[in-house]
C-alpha positions in Angstrom: 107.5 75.5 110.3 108.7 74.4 107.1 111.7 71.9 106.5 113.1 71.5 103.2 115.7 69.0 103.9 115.3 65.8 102.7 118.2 64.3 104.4 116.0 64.3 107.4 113.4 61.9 106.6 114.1 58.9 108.6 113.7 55.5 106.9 111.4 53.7 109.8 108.8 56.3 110.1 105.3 56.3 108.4 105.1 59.8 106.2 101.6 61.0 105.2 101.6 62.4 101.3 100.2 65.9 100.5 99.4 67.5 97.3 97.9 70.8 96.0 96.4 70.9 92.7 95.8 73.8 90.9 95.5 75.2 87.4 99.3 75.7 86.4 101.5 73.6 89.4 101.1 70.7 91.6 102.6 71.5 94.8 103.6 68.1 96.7 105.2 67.4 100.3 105.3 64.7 102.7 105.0 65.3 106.4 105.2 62.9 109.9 102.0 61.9 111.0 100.7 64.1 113.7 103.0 66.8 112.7 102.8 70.1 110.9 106.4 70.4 109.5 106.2 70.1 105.5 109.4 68.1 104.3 110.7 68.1 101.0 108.1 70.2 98.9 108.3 70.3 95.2 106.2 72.6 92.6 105.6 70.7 89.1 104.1 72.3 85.8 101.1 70.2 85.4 101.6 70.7 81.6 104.4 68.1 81.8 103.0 64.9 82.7 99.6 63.7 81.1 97.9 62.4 84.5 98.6 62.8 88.5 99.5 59.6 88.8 102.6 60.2 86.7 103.0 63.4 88.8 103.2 61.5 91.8 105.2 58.7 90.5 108.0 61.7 89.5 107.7 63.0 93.4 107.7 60.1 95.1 111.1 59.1 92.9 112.8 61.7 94.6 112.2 60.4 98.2 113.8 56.8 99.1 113.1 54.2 101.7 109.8 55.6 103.0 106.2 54.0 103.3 103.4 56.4 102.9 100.9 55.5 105.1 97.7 58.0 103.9 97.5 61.2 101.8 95.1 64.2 101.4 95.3 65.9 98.2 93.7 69.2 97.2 92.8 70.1 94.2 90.8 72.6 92.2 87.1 71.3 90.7 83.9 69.1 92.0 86.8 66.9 94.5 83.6 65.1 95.7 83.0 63.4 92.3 84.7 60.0 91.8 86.2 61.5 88.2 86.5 65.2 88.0 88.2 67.2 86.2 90.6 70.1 87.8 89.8 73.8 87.1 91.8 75.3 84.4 93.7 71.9 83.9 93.8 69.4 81.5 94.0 66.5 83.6 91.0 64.1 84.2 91.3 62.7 87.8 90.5 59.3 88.6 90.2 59.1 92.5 90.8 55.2 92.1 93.5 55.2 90.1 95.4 57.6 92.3 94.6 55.2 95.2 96.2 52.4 92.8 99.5 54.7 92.6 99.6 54.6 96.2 99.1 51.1 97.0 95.8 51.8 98.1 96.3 53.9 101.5 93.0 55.9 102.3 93.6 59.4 100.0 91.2 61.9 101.1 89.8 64.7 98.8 89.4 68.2 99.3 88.9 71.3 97.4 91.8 73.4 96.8 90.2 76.6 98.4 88.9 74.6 101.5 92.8 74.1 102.0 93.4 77.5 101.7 90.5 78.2 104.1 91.9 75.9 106.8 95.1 77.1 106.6 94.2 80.3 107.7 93.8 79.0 110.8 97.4 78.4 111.5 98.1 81.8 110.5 99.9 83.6 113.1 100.2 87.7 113.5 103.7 87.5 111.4 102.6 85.5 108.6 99.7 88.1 107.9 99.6 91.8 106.7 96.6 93.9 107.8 95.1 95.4 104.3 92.0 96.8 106.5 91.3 96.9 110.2 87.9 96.3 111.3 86.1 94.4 114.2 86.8 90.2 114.3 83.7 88.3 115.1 84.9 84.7 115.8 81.6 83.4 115.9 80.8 84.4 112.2 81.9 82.8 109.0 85.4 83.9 107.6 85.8 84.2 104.0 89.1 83.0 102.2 89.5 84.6 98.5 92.5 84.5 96.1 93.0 85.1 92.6 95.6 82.3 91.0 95.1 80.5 87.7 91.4 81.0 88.6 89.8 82.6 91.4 88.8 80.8 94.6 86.9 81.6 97.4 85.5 79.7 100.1 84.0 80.0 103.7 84.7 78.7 107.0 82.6 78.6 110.3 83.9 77.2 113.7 81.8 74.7 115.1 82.3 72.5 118.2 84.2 70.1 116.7 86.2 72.6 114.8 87.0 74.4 111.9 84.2 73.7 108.9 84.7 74.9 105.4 82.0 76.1 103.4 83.0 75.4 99.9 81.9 77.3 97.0 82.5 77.9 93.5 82.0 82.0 93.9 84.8 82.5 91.2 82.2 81.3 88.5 79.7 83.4 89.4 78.6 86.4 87.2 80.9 89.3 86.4 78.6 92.7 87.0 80.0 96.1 86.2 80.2 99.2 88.0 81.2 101.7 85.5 81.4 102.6 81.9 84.5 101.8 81.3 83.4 97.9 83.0 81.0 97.9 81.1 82.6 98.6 77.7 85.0 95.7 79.2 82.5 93.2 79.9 80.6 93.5 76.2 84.2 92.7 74.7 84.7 89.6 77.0 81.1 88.5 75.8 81.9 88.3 72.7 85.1 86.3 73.8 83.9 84.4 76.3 79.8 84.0 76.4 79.2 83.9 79.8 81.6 85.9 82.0 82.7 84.9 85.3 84.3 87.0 87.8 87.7 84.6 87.4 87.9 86.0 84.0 89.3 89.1 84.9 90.1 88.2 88.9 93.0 85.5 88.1 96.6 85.9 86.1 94.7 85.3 82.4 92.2 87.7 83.9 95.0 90.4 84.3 96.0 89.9 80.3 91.9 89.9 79.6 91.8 93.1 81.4 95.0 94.3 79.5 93.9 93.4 76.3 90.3 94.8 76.5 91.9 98.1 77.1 94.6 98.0 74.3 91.4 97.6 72.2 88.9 100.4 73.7 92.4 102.5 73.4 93.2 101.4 70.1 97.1 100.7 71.2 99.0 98.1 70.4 99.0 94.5 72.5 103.0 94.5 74.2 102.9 92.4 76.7 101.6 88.7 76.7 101.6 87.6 80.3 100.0 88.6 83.7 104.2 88.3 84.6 105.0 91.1 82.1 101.8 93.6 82.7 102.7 93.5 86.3 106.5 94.5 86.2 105.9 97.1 83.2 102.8 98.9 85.9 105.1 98.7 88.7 108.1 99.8 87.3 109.6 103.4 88.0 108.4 104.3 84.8 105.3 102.5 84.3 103.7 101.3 81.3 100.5 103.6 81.5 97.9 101.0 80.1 99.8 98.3 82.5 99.4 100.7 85.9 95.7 101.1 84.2 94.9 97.3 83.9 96.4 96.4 87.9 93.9 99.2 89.2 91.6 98.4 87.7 91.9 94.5 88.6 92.2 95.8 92.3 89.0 98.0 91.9 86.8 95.1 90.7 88.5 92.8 93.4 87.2 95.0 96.2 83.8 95.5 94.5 83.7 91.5 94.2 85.1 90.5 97.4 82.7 93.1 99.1 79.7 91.0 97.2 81.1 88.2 98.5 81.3 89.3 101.9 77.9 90.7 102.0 76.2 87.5 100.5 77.7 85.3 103.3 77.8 88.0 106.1 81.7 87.4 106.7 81.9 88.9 110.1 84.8 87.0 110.9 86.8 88.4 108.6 88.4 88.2 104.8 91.7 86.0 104.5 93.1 87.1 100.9 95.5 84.1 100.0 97.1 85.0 96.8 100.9 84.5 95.5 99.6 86.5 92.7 98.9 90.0 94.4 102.1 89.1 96.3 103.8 90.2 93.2 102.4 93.6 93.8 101.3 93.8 97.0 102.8 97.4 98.3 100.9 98.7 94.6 97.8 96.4 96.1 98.2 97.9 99.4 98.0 101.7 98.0 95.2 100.3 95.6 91.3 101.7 95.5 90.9 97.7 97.1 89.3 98.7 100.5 87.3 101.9 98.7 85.5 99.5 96.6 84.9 96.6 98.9 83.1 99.4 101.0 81.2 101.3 98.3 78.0 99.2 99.1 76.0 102.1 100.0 73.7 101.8 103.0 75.7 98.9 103.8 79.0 101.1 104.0 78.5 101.1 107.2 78.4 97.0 107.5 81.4 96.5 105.5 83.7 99.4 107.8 83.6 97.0 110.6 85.0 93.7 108.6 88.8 93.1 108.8 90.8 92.1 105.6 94.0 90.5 106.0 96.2 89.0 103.2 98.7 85.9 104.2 101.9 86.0 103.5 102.2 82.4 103.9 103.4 80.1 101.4 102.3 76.9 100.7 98.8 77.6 102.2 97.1 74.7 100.1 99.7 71.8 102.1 99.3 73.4 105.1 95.5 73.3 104.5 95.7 69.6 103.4 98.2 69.1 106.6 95.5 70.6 109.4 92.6 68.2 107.5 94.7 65.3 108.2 95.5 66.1 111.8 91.9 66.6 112.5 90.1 63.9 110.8 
């Protein structure tokens, strides 16, 4: 349940702090300890202050007369480094000067996606639509997956203590094509880019690289400028042709990659797709080539039938990740 009244927070209680880091916002909340109700969330443009520590100062401004009494912030990037710097962010994060912000409480670190991943597991059957049906395995590793600013993707295993992510950095690894047309795609976004990763077309700047890579093997004219603007003009009534052309195509490599993925880890236990991105478009995602391609593995077709793909409707899966690592520390 989330609560966004901040009326409610009483002025004797202990709070803990959460925060969500990504490329473009930092998503903050504070919740009781113990409990799983987020209370007074805020989303911030990370481009406006030069450092988390402002961030937080700005948040924690809005909320009076409370003592926060630990914190677990996710973020995007090498979180187990003492100074890292976020994916697809511009700030340099100093674990011990965030500490210093918060009067040195114990701050614990975790990756953005392992958030995402554990939050999965508070999912119930309404907070969830079924993309694929398929036979759960509990015992195997699930696989959490969402293109945002980047593209994260990360594993989790149940173990007798619980819930254990298996954190990777799969949205880096190499793009490989499947067609001509990918191909033709992929040459252009060498010259661009060098090395292409996957996240480079599987992430909202990846929807304008695919956009603009196909303006340019079409020889048309760039009209639109954000992943925003290619989305509404390929879902509208009348459809911008290259638009409706970029969005299947970004759902046909997703399945193709997520299928990888899937097969690399052995993800029995199913795919979580955690994405406010294709939740712009998710009844075009829906009716998309998606499930075709994450099956077209050949004489594994037959492996990747029996693997269930569900997409959360959910928002605010990185606090509620960041809340369930708290409550089970």
């Amino acid at each position: 349940m989330v609560v966004g009244i901040t009326d409610i927070v009483s002025k004797k209680e202990f709070y803990n702090l959460l925060g969500d880091i990504g490329g473009t916002n930092a998503r903050f909340a504070i919740v009781s300890k113990g409990s799983s109700e987020l209370i007074n969330i805020k989303t911030l443009q990370c481009e406006k202050f030069e450092t988390i520590q402002q961030a937080i100062r700005f948040y924690l401004s809005s909320i009076e007369d409370i003592q926060i009494s630990s914190a677990c912030i996710a973020s995007a990037g090498t979180v187990h480094l003492d100074t890292f710097k976020p994916s697809n962010n511009d700030w340099v994060i100093n674990k011990s000067e965030v500490s210093s912000v918060l009067n040195n409480i114990q701050v614990s670190w975790i990756n953005d996606f392992n958030a995402q991943a554990l939050a999965t597991t508070e999912l119930t059957d309404n907070d969830i639509v079924t993309i694929k049906a398929g036979i759960e395995q509990p015992d195997r590793l699930r696989l959490a997956i969402g293109p945002g600013t980047g593209l994260g993707v990360c594993g989790l295993v149940r173990s007798s203590s619980g819930w254990v992510p298996v954190p990777t950095q799969g949205g880096h690894s190499d793009l490989a094509p499947n067609t001509s047309l990918e191909i033709e795609i992929l040459t252009l976004l060498q010259k661009k880019f060098g090395h292409v990763a996957v996240e480079r077309v599987l992430s909202g700047p990846g929807i304008v690289n695919l956009y603009e890579a196909l303006c340019q093997i079409n020889g048309k004219e760039i009209l639109f400028h954000s992943p925003s603007e290619i989305t509404t003009a390929a879902i509208n009534p009348s459809p911008d042709h290259l638009s409706k052309e970029t969005l299947h195509l970004f759902c046909q490599i997703f399945g193709s990659v997520t299928g990888s993925i899937a097969l690399t880890t052995g993800s029995l236990g199913g795919i979580y797709i955690t994405s406010d991105l294709i939740r712009n478009f998710l009844d075009f995602f829906i009716g998309s080539e998606f499930v075709q391609n994450f099956e077209n593995k050949g004489r594994m077709k037959f492996y990747m039938t029996d693997i269930p793909i569900y997409l959360s409707k959910k928002e605010n899966m990185g606090l509620l990740g960041a809340t369930h690592y708290l409550n089970h520390l």
